[in-house]
C-alpha positions as CSV (number, residue, x, y, z in Angstrom):
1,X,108.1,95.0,104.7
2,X,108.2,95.5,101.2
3,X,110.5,98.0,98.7
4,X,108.8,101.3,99.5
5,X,108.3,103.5,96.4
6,X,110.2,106.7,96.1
7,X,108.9,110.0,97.5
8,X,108.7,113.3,96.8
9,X,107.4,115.8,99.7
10,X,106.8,119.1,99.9
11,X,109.8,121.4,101.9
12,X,107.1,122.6,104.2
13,X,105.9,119.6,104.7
14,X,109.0,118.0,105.8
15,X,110.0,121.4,107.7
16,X,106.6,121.3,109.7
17,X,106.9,117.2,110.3
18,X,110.5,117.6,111.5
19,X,109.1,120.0,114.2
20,X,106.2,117.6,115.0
21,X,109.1,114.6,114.9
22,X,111.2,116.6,117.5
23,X,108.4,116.9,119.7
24,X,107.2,113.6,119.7
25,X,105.5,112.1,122.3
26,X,106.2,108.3,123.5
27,X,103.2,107.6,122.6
28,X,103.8,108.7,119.0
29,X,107.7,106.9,119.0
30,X,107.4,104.5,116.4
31,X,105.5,107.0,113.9
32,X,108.1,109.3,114.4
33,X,110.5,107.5,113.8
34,X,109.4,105.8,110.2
35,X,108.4,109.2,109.3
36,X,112.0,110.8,109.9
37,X,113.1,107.5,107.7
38,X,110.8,108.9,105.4
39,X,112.7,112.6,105.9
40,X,115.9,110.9,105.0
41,X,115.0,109.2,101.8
42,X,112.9,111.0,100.3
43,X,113.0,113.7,97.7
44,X,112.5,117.4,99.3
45,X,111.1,119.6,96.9
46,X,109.5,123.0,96.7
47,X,105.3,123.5,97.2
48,X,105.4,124.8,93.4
49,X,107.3,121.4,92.2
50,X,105.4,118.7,93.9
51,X,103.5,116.7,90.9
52,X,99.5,116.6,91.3
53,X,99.4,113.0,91.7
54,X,101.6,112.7,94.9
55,X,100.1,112.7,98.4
56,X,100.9,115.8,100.0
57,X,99.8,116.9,103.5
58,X,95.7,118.2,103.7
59,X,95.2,116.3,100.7
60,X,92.2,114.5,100.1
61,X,93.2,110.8,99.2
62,X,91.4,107.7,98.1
63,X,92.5,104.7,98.9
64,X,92.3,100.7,99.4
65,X,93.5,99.0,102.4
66,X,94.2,95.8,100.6
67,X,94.8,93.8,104.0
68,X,91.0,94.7,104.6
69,X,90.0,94.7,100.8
70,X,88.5,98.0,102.2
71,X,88.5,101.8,100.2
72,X,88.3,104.5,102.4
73,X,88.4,108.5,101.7
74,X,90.3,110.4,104.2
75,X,92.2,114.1,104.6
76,X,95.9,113.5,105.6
77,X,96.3,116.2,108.4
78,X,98.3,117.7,111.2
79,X,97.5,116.4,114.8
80,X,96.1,120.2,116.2
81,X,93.6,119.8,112.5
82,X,91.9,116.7,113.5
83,X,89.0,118.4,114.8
84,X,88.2,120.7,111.8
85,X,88.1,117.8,108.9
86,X,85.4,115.2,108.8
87,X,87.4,112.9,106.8
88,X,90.5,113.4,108.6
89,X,93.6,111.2,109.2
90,X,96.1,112.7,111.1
91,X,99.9,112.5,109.4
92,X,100.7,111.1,113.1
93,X,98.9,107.8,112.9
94,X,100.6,105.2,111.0
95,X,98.6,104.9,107.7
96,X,98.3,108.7,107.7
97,X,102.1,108.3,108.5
98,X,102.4,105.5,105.1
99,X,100.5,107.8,102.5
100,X,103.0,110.6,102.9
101,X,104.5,111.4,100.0
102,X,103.4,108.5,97.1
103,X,101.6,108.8,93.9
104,X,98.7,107.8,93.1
105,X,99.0,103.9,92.1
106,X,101.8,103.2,94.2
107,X,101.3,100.5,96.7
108,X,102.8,100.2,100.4
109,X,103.3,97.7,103.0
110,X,103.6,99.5,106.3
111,X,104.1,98.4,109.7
112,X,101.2,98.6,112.8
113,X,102.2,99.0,116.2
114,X,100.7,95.5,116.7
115,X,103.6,94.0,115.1
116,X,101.4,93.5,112.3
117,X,101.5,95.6,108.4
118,X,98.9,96.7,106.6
119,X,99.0,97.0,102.3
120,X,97.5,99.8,101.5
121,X,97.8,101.5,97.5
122,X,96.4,105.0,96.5
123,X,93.5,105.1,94.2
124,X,92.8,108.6,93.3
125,X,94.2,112.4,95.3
126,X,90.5,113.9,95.1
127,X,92.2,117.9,96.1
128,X,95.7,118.4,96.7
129,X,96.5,121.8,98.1
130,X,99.4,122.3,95.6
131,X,97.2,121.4,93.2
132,X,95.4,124.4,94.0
133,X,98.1,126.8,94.2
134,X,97.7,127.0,97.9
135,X,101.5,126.0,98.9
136,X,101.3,127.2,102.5
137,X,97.9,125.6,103.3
């Protein structure tokens, strides 16, 4: 897996995913556990701070799965919002899990559970909540 580029996530974010981490089913192990990797290296910042072109959770992303040569459109979300968003993703599956956190450009190699990786970089954050001055959405 390649150099993954620095983040920057929202403190609620990481306070919310740390509670969802904790409470982790086996199921949802390896997620879990490259998201709390994530925790640890990336840079925890305010709702107010976080730069409009860095993928934040319930943002709406573009993006190309380079593996695929496929773009796709998708809302990163909490597990329990899965339901209520047409375009969801859900922050607990592991490209929901790689998009965490990186700007818009950056490109990541992440790892499947299949022992495989997928390449995926961000085209374009089509709404971002902080973007909107909703910071507790």
């Amino acid at each position: 897996m390649g150099q993954r580029p620095p983040l920057i996530i929202n403190r609620l974010d990481a306070d919310r995913l740390q509670r969802l981490i904790d409470a982790a089913t086996e199921k949802d192990q390896m997620v879990a556990e490259l998201l709390q990797d994530e925790l640890s290296h990336g840079e925890i910042v305010n709702p107010e701070e976080i730069p409009d072109n860095v993928v934040s959770m319930n943002s709406q992303i573009q993006f190309t799965d380079l593996t695929r040569n496929q773009q796709m459109v998708r809302t990163l979300v909490y597990p329990h919002s899965l339901g209520n968003t047409e375009d969801a993703i859900s922050i607990m599956a592991p490209i929901g899990a790689s998009l965490l956190g990186v700007k818009v450009g950056d490109t990541i190699d992440w790892p499947l559970p299949n022992r495989q990786a997928t390449r995926l970089r961000v085209d374009a954050i089509l709404w971002q909540p902080e973007r909107e001055k909703q910071y507790h959405r």
